[in-house]
N, C-alpha and C positions, 0 to 999 in steps of 0.2 A: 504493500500500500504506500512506505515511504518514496518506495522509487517510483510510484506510476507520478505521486506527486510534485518528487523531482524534477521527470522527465516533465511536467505537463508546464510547470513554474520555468527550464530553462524553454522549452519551445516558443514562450507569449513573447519576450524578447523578435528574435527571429518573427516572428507571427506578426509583431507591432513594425515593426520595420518596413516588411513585406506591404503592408496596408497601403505604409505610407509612399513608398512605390508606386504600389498601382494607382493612388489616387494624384501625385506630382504628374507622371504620365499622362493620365485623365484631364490635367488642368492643361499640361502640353499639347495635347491635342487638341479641343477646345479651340484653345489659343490659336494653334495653328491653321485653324477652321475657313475656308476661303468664304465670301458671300457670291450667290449669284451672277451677279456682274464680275466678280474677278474667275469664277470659270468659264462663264462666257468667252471673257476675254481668252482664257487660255485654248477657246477654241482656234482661234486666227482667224484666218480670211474662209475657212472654211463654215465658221459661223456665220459669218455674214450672207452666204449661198443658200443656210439653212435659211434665215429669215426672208431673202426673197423668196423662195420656194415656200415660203410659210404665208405669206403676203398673195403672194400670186394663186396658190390653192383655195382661199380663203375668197378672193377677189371672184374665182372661178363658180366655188361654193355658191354663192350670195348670187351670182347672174343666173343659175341654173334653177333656184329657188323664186326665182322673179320671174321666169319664163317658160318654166316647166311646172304648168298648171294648166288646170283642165280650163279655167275664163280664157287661157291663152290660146291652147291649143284647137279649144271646141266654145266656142263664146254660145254661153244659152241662145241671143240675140238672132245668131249667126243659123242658129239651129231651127229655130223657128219659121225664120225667115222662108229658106231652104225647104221646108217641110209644106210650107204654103205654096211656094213656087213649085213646087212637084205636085202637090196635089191639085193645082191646075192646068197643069202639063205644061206649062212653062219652062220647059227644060233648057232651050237657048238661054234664057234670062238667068236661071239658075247658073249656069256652066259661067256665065258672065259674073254672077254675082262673087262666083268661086273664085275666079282670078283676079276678083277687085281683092278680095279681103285676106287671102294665100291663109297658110297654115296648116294645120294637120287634118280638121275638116274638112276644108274645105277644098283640098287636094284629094282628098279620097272620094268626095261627093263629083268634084270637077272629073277627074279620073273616068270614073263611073260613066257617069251620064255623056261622056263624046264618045263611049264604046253603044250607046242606048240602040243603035242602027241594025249592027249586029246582035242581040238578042239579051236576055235577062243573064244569060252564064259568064257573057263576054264582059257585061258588063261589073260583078263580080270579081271576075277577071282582073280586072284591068282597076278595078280596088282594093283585092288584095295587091296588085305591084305597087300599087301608091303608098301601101299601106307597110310594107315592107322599107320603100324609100325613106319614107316616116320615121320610120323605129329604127336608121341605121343614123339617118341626122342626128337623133335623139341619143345615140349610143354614141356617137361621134361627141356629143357636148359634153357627155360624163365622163365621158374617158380620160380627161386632162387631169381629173379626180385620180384617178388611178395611179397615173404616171405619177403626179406627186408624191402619191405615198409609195410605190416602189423606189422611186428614186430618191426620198428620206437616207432611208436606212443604207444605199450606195455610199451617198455625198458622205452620210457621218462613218464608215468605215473609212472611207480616203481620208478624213482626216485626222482619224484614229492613225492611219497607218502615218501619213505623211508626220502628225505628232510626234508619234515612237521614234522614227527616223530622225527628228531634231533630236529629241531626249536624248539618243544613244552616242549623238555627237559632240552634245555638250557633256557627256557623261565620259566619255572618252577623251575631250579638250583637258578634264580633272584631274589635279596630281594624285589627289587622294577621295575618293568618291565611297560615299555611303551610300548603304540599302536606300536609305531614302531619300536620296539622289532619285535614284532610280524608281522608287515607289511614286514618288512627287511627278514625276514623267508619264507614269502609266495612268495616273488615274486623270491627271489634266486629260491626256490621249483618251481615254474611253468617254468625257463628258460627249465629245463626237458622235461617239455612238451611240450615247442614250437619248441624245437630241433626234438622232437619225431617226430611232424604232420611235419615237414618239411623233414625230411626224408621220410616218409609216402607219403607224396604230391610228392615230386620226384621221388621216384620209382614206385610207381604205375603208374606213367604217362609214364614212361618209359618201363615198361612192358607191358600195352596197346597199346602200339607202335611198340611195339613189336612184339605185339600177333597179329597185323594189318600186321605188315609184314610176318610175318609166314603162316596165311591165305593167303595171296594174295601171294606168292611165291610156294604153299603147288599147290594152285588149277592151278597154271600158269603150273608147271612142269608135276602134272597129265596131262592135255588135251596134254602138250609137249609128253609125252609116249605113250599118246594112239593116237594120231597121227603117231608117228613113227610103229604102228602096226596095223594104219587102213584096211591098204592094203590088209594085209592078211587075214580080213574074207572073208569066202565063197571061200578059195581058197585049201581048202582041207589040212593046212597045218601039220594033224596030220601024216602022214606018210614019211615027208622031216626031215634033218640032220643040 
């Protein structure tokens, strides 16, 4: 019993020491703690790349959100109109009214109706191609979405790598170079990277969201046009005006 108490009375020593170790450490590191703005910096001119590409995705975002909507692509107004000039058989007028106002209606309805001569299938026909035309525009606008966030996480590896490549040179320029020399190197180089996947993580997610509404606005407006042209199969309408 006297020795366990010995051995436990000399260990606090060593033990109180130890503490105070790990806690001078704690306060060194802390202290050495960069903000923000000074990892940024330690990005280079590679950050600067990230932020236009942050700016420009952003800018992309916001236009695709203003224009990729169903008032835009199919305007109620527009629908209406259209549906009265066909149920008059005013189909000349229609095909006109479609090229005054362009859009994704109003090309699948234009489409349609100058095939009306050759029969109800033709005419079909010739909106589903419009309608395909439509949906590759539309995939064409989001797609700059995409490219952003694939090429995030590019940019911030080149500048992870180009980092390291400095680090190693200044680390090598040193008479006497420490761990943390080189620790101090690697992790300025990876802030790169985690700028990268985070751009990356955000626009892709935004593109998928994207490409979600795109589909469901794409297939909403088709069945909306061939509705508006149900009527007239089987009505003979290859030889009306």
């Amino acid at each position: 019993m006297n020795l366990s108490r010995k051995l436990w009375y000399g260990a606090l020593p060593a033990l109180f020491m130890t503490l105070l170790s790990a806690s001078a450490y704690a306060e060194e590191v802390v202290i050495k703690k960069k903000t923000l703005g000074e990892l940024f910096e330690a990005t280079g001119w590679v950050g600067y790349i990230m932020v236009f590409l942050s700016i420009a995705g952003l800018a992309i975002y916001i236009e695709n959100m203003v224009n990729i909507r169903r008032e835009k692509l199919a305007p109620t107004a527009l629908s209406e109109d259209l549906q009265a000039l066909i149920d008059e058989e005013q189909y000349d007028q229609a095909v006109e009214l479609c090229d005054e106002e362009g859009g994704y209606l109003s090309h699948l309805i234009g489409s349609a109706l100058r095939m009306r001569h050759a029969g109800y299938d033709e005419m079909i026909a010739g909106l589903e191609a419009a309608a395909q035309e439509e949906r590759f525009k539309l995939d064409t606008k989001i797609s700059y979405l995409s490219l952003c966030g694939n090429m995030g996480p590019l940019v911030g590896l080149l500048g992870t790598v180009t980092g390291m490549i400095t680090s190693f040179q200044k680390i090598e320029s040193m008479k006497a170079p420490t761990p943390g020399d080189l620790a101090e190197g690697v992790y300025e180089s990876l802030v790169n990277t985690t700028l990268g996947l985070a751009i990356g993580i955000f626009f892709l997610s935004l593109f998928f969201f994207m490409k979600n509404k795109v589909t469901r606005l794409s297939l909403s407006i088709n069945l909306q046009a061939v509705d508006l042209l149900k009527h007239l199969a089987g009505t003979g309408i290859g030889g009306k005006h």
